[in-house]
C-alpha positions as CSV (number, residue, x, y, z in Angstrom):
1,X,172.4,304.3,208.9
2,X,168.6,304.4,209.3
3,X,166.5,303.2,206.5
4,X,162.9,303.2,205.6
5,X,160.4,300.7,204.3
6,X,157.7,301.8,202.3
7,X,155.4,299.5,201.4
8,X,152.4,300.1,198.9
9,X,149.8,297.1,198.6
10,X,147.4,296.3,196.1
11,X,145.3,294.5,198.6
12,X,146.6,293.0,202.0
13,X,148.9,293.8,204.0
14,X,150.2,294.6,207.7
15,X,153.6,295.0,208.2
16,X,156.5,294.9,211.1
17,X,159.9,294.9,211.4
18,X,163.0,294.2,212.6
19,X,166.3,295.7,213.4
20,X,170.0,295.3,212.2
21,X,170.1,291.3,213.5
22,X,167.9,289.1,211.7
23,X,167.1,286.7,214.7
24,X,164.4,289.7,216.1
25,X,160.7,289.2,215.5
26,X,158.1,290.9,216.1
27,X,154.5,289.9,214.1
28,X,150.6,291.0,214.4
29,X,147.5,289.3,213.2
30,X,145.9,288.6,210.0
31,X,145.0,286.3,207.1
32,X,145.5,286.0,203.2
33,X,144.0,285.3,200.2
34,X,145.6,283.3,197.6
35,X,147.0,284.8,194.2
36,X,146.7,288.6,195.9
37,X,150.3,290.1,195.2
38,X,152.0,292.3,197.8
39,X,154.4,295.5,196.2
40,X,156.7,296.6,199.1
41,X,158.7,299.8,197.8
42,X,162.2,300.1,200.0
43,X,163.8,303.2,200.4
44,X,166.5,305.0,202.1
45,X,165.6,307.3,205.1
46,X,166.7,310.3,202.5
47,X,163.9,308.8,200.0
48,X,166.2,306.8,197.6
49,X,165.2,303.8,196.1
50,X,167.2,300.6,197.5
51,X,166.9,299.1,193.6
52,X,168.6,295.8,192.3
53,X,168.0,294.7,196.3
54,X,168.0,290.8,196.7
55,X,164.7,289.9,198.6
56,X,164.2,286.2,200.0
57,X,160.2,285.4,200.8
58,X,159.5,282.3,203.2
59,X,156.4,281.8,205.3
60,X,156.4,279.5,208.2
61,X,153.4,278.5,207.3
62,X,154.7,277.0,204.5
63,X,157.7,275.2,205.2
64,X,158.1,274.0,201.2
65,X,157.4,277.2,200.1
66,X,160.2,280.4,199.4
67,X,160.2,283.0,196.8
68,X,163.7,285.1,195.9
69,X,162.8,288.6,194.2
70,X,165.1,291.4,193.3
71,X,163.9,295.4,193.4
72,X,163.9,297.2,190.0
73,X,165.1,300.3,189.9
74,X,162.9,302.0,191.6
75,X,163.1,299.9,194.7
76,X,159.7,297.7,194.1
77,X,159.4,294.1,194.2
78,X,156.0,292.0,194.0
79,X,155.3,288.8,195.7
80,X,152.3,286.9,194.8
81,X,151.1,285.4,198.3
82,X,150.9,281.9,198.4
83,X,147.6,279.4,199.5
84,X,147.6,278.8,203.2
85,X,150.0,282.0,203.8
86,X,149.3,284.3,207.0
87,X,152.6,285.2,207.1
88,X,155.6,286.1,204.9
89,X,159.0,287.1,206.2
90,X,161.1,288.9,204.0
91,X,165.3,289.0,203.8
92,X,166.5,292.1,202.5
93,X,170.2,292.1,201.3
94,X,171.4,295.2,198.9
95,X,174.9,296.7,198.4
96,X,174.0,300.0,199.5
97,X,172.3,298.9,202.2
98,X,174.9,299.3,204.9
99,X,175.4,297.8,208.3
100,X,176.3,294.4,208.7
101,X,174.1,291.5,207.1
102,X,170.7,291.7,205.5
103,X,167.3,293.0,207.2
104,X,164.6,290.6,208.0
105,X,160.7,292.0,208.4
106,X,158.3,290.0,208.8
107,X,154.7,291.0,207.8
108,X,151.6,289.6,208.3
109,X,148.7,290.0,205.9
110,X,145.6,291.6,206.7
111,X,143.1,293.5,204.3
112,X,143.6,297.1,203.2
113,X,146.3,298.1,205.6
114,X,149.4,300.8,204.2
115,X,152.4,301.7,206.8
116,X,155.3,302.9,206.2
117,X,158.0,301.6,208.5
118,X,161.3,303.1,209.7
119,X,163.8,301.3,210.6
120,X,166.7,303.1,213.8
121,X,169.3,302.3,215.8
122,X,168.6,300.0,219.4
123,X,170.5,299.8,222.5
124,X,172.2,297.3,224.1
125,X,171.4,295.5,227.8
126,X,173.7,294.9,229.8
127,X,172.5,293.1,232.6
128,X,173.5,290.9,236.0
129,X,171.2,288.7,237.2
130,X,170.9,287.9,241.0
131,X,169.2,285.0,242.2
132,X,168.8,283.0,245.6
133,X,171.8,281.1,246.8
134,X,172.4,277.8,244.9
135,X,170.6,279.1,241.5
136,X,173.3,279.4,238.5
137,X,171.4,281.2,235.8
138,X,172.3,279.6,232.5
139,X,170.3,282.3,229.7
140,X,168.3,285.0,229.5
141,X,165.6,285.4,227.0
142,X,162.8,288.0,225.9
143,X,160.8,285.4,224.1
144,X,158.6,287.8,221.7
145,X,161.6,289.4,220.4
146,X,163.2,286.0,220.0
147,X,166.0,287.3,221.9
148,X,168.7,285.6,224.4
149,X,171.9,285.6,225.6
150,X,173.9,283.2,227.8
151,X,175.0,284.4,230.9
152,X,178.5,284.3,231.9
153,X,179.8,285.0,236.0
154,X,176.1,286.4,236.1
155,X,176.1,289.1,233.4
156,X,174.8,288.7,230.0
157,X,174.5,291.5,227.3
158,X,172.0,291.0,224.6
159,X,173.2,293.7,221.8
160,X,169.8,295.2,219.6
161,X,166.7,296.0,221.5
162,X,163.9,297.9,220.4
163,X,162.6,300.9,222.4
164,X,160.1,300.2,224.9
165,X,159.0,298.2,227.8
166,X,160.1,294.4,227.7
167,X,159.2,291.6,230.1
168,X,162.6,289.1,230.7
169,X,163.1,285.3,232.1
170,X,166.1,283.5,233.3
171,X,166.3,279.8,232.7
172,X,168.4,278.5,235.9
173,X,170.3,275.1,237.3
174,X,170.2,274.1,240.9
175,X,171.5,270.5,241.5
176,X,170.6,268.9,238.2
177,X,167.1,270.9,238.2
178,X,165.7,273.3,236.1
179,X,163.3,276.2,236.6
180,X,163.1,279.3,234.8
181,X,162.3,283.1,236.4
182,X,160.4,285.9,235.5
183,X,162.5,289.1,236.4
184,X,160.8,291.8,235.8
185,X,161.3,294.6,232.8
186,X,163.0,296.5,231.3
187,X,162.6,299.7,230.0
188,X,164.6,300.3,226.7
189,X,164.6,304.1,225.7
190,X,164.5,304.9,222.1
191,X,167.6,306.8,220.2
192,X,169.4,303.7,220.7
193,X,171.0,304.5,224.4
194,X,172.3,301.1,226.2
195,X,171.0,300.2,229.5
196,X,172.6,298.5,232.2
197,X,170.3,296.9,235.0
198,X,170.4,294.3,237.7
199,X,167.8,292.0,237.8
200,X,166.3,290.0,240.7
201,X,163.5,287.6,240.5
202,X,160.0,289.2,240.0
203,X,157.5,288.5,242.7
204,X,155.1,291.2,242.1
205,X,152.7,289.5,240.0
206,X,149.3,288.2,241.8
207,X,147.8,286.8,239.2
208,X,148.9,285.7,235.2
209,X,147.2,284.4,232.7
210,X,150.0,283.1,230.0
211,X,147.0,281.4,227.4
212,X,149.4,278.5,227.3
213,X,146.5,275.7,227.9
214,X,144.8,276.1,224.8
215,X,141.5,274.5,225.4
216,X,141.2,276.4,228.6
217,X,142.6,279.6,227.4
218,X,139.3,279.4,224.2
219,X,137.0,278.1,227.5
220,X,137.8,281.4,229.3
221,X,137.0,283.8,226.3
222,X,134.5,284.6,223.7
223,X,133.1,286.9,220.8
224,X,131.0,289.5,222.2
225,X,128.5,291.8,220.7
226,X,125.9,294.3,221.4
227,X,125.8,297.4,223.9
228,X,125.4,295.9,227.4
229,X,128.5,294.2,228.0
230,X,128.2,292.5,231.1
231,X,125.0,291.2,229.5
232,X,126.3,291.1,225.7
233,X,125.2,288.5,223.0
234,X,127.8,285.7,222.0
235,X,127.5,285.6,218.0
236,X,127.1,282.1,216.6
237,X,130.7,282.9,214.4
238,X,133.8,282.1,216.8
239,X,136.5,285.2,216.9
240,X,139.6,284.1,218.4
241,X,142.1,280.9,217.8
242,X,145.2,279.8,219.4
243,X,148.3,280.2,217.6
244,X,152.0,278.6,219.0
245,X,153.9,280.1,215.9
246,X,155.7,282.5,215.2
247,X,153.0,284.7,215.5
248,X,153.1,283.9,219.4
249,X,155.0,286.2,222.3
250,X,156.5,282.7,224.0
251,X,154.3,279.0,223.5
252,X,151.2,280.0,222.4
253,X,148.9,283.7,221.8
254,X,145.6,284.4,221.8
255,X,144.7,286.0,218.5
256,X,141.2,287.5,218.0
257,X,139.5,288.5,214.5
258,X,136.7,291.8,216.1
259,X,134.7,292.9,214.1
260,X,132.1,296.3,215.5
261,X,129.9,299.4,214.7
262,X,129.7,302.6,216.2
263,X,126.1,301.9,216.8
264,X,126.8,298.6,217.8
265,X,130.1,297.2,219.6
266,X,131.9,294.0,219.2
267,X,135.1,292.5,221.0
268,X,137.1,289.8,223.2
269,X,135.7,288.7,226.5
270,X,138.3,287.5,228.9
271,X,136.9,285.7,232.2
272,X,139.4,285.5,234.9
273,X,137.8,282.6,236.9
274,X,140.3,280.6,238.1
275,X,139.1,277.4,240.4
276,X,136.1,279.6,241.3
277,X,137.3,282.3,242.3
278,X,138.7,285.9,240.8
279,X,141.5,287.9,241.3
280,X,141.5,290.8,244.7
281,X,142.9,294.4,243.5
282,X,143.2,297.2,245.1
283,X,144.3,301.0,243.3
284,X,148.1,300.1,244.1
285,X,148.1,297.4,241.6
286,X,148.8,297.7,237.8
287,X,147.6,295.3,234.9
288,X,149.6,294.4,232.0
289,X,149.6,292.6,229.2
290,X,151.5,292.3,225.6
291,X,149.6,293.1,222.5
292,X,149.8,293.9,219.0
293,X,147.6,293.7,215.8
294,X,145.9,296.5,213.7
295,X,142.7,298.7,214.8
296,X,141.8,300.9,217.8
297,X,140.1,298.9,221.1
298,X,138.5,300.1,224.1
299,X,139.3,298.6,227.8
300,X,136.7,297.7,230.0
301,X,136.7,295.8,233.1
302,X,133.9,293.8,235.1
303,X,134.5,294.3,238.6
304,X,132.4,293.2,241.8
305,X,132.3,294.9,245.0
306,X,130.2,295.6,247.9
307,X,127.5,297.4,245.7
308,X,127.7,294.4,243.7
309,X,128.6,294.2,239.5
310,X,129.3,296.8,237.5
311,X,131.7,297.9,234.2
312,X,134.3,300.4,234.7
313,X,135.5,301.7,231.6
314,X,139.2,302.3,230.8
315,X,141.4,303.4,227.7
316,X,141.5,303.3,223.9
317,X,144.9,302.0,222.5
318,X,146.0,301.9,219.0
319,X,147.4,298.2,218.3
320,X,150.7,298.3,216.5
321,X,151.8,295.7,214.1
322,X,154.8,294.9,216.9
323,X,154.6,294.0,220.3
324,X,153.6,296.1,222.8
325,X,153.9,295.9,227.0
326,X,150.8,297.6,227.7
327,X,151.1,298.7,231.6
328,X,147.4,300.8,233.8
329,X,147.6,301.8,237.3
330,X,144.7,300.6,238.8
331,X,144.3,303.7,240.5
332,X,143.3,305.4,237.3
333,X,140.2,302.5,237.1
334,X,138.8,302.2,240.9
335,X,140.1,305.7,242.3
336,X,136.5,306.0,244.1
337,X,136.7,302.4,245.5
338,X,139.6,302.7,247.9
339,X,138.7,299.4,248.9
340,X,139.5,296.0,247.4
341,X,137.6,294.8,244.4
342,X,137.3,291.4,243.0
343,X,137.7,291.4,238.4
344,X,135.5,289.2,236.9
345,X,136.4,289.5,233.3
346,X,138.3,291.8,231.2
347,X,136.2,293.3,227.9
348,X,138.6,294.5,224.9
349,X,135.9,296.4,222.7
350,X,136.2,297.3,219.1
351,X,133.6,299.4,216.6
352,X,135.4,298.7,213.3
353,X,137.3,295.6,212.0
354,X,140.4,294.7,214.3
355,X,143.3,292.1,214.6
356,X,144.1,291.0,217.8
357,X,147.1,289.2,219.4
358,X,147.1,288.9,223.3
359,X,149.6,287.5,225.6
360,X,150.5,287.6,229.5
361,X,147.7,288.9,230.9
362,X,148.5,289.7,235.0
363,X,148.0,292.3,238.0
364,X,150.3,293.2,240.2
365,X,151.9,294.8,243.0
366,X,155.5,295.5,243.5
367,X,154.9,296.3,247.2
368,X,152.8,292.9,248.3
């Protein structure tokens, strides 16, 4: 059975959610005020009112802290949000709920943000994993999702996956030693159709930045304002943190408070200096990265080639309050450089107030 969350906030709120197993997560970006009180409405996919509905409130921010909550009977409960609260997850149980075991959503609080949220069925992965001789793989994991499953003879299933595009890893043995693999996505069509895939280890990837080195990650971005953006002013206020909770797509995220104008721009800087140097694409090459939050933010790239620096601007996307792999063909960037450009610094740019959560930033090339 699908069902639908509506919720209706008095003043913050940003919302995600999670399917039939309560071990997914999926989170964006925000912050709270204490004493504000959330009113999240649950109802049915038809429109009926899930009332007398137990609902269990915890933040992880808050380890002391929980709340438990019942609907009335027209499917409302209120939650007065704690001090020091970014983020409340919720456990939904109700007798005419249906399916097996309560819901879990987890929403993060942000100012004046309404969605309404429906919840459908996911497919299952099947998968075998093949690896170089003398590798055992041991579990497979989609760390965003909070997802994993042992393998067993080299297959694993993992049984509820949302639609979309999702990056895996293998954690494997060799001879007492450890290592774990990337391998690649998978892409996980909605309606709730199971996949099967094998899965080899991914070496397409030319360059990665996973924001795990938290110092370095803050050293290589920074707040940016103004119109000229290879030339834009850094505003005294800082923009982005680090965050290794919950909140994260595996160790830690990059989450970014932007604020802009139409008349004047603001937004993320993200240098891709590494030991002096910057990554080599060419128009065969993709970038990716996972990202969620609330707002709408522009792509731009800095790029040098032999006509020397210059901004090449890209697409809008529309953050979601879930995690998102967002995949460009290069092509679509550089189509009248055919030949190899260096990327200084990626520019995400934003004219009105916008969360930000950033992870796994790469290029690469599946035929390299």
């Amino acid at each position: 059975m699908r069902w639908m969350l509506a919720i209706l906030l008095g003043v913050f709120l940003a919302a995600c959610q999670e399917a039939d197993s309560p071990a997914v997560s999926r989170v964006a970006g925000g912050s709270a005020v204490e004493g504000e009180t959330i009113t999240a409405r649950l109802l049915a996919a038809d429109g009926t009112a899930l009332s007398l509905a137990r609902v269990h409130a915890t933040s992880p921010d808050l380890p002391d802290w929980s709340l438990d909550a019942w609907t009335d009977s027209v499917g409302s409960v209120r939650i007065v949000v704690p001090k020091g609260a970014r983020l409340l997850v919720l456990q939904v149980e109700s007798t005419s709920w249906g399916g097996d075991g309560p819901v879990v959503f987890r929403i993060p609080l942000r100012p004046s943000l309404d969605t309404t949220l429906t919840q459908e069925r996911w497919g299952a992965l099947n998968g075998r994993i093949l690896l170089d001789a003398g590798w055992q793989p041991v579990r497979v994991a989609i760390p965003g999702l909070s997802q994993s499953a042992d393998v067993h003879g080299g297959s694993f299933v993992i049984a509820h996956l949302p639609p979309g595009s999702w990056p895996l890893s293998v954690d494997a043995e060799s001879l007492g030693v450890s290592k774990r693999f990337d391998l690649g996505t998978v892409a996980m069509p909605a309606g709730g159709t199971d996949v099967y895939r094998e899965f080899d280890v991914d070496r397409s990837s030319t360059f990665r930045m996973d924001f795990e080195d938290s110092a370095g990650s803050l050293a290589q971005t920074g707040c940016i304002e103004g119109e000229l953006l290879l030339d834009a002013v850094h505003p005294p206020s800082d923009c982005r943190t680090m965050d290794s909770g919950e909140g994260s797509w595996e160790g830690a995220s990059l989450w970014a408070h932007l604020v802009g104008t139409p008349v004047r721009s603001g937004g993320l800087r993200v240098s891709l200096a590494r030991s002096g140097a910057y990554p080599v694409v060419v128009a065969a090459d993709s970038m990716r990265f996972m990202a969620m939050g609330t707002g709408n933010v522009r792509l731009v790239l800095a790029v040098r080639d032999d006509s020397g620096r210059r901004q090449v601007e890209g697409p809008r996307l529309v953050l979601r309050s879930t995690w998102i792999r967002q995949a460009f063909a290069m092509s679509e960037w550089i189509k009248d450089r055919p030949q190899p450009i260096s990327v200084e610094a990626v520019y995400f740019v934003v004219e009105d107030e916008t969360w930000l959560v950033l992870d796994r930033l790469e290029f690469s090339n599946p035929r390299r």
